[in-house]
C-alpha positions as CSV (number, residue, x, y, z in Angstrom):
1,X,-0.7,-1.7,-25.8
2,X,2.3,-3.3,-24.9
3,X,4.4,-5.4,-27.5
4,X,7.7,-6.8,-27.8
5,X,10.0,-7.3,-31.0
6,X,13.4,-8.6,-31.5
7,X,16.0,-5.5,-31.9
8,X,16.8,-4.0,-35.4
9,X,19.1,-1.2,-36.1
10,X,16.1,1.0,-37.1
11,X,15.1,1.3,-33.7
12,X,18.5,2.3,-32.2
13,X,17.7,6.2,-31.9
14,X,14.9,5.4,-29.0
15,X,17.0,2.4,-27.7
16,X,19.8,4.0,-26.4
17,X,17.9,6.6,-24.6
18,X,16.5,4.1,-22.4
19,X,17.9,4.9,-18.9
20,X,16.9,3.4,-15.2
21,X,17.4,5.3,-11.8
22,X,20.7,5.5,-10.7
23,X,19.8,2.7,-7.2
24,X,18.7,0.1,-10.3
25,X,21.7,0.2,-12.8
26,X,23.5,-2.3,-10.6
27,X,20.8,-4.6,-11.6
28,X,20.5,-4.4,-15.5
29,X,22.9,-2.9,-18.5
30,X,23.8,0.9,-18.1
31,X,24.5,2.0,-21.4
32,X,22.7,0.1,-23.9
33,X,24.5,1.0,-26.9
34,X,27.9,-0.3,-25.4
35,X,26.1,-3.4,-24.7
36,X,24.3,-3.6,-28.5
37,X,28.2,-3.5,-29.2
38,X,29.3,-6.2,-26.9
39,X,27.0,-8.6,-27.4
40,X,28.0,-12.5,-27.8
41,X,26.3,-14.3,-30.3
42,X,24.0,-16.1,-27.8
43,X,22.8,-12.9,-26.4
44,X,19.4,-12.0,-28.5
45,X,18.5,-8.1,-27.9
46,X,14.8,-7.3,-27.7
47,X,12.6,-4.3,-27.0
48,X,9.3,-3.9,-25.6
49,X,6.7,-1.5,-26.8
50,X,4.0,0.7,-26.2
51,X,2.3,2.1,-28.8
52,X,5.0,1.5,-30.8
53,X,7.3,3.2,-28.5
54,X,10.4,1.6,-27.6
55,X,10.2,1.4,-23.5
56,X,12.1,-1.2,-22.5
57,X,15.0,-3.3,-23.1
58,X,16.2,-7.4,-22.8
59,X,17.9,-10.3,-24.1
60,X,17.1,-13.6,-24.4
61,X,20.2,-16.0,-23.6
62,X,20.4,-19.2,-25.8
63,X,23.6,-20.0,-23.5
64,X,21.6,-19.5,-20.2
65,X,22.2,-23.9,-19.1
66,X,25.7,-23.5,-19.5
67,X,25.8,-20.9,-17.0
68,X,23.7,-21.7,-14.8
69,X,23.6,-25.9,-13.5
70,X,19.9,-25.6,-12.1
71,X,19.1,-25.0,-16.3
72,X,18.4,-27.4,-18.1
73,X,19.4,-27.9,-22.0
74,X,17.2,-26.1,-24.4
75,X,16.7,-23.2,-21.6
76,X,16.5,-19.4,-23.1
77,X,17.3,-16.8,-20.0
78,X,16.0,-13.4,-19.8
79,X,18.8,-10.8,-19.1
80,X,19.2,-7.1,-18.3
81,X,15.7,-6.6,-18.5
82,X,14.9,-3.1,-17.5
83,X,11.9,-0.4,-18.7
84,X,13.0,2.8,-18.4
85,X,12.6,4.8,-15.9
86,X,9.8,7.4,-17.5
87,X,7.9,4.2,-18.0
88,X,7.8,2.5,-14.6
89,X,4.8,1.9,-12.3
90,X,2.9,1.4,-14.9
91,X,3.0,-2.5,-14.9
92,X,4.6,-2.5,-18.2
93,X,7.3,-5.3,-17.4
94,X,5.1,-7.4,-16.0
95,X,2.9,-7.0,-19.4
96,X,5.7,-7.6,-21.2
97,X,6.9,-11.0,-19.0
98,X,3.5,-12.1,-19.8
99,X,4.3,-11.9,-23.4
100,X,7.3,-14.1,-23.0
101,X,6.3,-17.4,-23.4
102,X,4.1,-16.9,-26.7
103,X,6.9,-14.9,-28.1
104,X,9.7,-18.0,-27.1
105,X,7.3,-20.7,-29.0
106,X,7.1,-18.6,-32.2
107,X,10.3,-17.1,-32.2
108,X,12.7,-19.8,-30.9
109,X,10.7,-23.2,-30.7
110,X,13.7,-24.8,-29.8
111,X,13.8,-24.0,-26.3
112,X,11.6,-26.0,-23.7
113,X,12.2,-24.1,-21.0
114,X,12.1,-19.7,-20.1
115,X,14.2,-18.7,-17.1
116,X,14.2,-15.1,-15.4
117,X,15.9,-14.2,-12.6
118,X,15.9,-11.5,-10.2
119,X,18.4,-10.5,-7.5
120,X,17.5,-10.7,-4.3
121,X,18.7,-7.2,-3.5
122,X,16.0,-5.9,-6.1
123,X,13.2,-5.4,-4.1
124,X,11.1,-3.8,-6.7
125,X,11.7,-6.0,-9.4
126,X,10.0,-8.2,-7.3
127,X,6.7,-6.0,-7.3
């Protein structure tokens, strides 16, 4: 079953093994525990799950409009979204996506709107 959770420190161990293949890093974080370390205070780490497995890896951005113009206020973006490479083909991020907007109204019922996305050079991401 797939879940996703905000980040805690407990989960850490399994977070920073996450890795995606070397044609995808140009598209999401790298190393994920220099990120953890970097992270501005609109940046909200979260994990997705199966089975209570940490598999994949994102962060909501409560600064998302003021990067972006076609945002509106109240807008939360989804950044450096990746499931790990051991993981993939399994339909797990698309699970996970799915979870998004449930998660956004319990978690952070501020925001109106969800925005995700993808670069046009990532062809799978697309799948």
């Amino acid at each position: 079953m797939i879940t996703i959770e905000k980040y805690t420190p407990c989960r850490h161990a399994q977070t920073i093994e996450l890795q995606v293949l070397e044609d995808q890093a140009q598209f999401t974080v790298e190393n994920i525990g220099q990120r953890l370390e970097s992270l501005k205070p609109t940046e909200l780490p979260h994990l997705i799950l199966e089975d209570d497995r940490v598999v994949g890896f994102f962060l909501f951005d409560a600064a998302y409009s003021e990067d972006y113009d076609f945002c509106p206020q109240r807008s939360l973006g989804v950044r450096s979204l990746l499931v790990d490479h051991r993981h993939q083909g399994k339909g797990i991020a698309k699970q996970a996506i799915g979870l998004f907007r449930d998660f956004v109204k319990l978690h952070y019922p501020t925001f109106e709107f969800l925005y995700l996305t993808v670069n046009c050079r990532n062809v799978p991401a697309y799948q």
